[in-house]
C-alpha positions in Angstrom: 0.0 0.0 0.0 1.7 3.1 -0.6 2.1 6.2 1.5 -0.7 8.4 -0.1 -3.5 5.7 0.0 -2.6 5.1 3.6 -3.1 8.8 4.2 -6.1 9.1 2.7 -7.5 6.2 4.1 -5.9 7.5 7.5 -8.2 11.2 6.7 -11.3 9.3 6.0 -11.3 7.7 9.1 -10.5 11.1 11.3 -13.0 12.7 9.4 -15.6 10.1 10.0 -14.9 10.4 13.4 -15.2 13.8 13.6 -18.3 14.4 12.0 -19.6 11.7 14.7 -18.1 13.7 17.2 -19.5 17.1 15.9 -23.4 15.5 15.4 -22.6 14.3 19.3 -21.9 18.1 20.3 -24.6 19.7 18.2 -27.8 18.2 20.2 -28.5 19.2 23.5 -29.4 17.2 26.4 -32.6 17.3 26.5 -32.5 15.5 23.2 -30.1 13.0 24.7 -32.3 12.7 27.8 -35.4 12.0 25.7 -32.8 9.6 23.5 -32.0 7.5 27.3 -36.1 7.4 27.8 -36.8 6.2 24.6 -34.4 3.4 25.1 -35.8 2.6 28.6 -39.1 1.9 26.8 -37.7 0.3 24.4 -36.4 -2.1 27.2 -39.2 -2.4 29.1 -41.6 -3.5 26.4 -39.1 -5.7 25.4 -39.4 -7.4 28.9 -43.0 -7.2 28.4 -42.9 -9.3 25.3 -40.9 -12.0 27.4 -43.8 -12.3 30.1 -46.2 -14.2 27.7 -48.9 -14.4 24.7 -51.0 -11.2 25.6 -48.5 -9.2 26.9 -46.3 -9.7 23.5 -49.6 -8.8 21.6 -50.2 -5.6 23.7 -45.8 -4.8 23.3 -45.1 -5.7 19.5 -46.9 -3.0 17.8 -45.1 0.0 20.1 -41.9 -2.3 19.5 -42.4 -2.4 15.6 -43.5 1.4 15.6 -40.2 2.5 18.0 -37.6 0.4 15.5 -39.3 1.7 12.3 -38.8 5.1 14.2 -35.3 4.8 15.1 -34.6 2.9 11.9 -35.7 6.2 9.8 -33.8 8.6 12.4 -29.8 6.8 12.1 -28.1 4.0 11.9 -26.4 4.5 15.1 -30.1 4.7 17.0 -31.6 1.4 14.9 -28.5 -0.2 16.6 -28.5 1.4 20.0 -32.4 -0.2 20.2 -31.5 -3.4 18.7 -28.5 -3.6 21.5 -31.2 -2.3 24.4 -33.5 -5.7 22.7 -31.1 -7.8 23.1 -29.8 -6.6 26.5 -33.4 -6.5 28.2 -34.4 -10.5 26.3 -30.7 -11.3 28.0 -31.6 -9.8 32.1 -35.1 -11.1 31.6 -34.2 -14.6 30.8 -31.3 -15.1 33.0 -33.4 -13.6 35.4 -32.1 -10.2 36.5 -35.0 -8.7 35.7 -37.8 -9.0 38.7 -40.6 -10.0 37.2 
């Protein structure tokens, strides 16, 4: 590989992180709070869907609406609910979760 694609491949990655970094200081926290609340809820209809038939029923269509939601607002967000799915299906099985 020679010096000048390793440098640009070097500046691509900087830059990517410091556009991340720069969309990370542009919101405020009250967008980051409501960002935490949205993946509490996330989480606990996830653990709702884990207690049994009707309480899956009453939690997929918020669960479907909330992905579809964070799916159209980044890629970062789709994945940060994804993780908080598989997180909550993880504490309720093993059970950490008291319920």
């Amino acid at each position: 590989m020679s010096d000048a694609a390793a440098d640009g491949e070097r500046q691509s990655r900087s830059s990517t992180l410091a556009i991340t970094v720069e969309e990370l200081r542009r919101r405020n926290a009250n967008a980051l709070v409501i960002d935490v609340l949205f993946l509490f809820t996330t989480g606990f209809l996830t653990i709702l869907a884990l207690q049994g038939a009707w309480p899956a029923a009453i939690a997929a269509i918020p669960l479907v609406t909330f992905l579809l939601f964070a799916w159209r607002s980044s890629m970062a967000f789709l994945v940060a609910n994804l993780f908080t799915i598989v997180v909550a299906a993880v504490a309720t099985v093993t059970g950490y979760v008291p319920f």
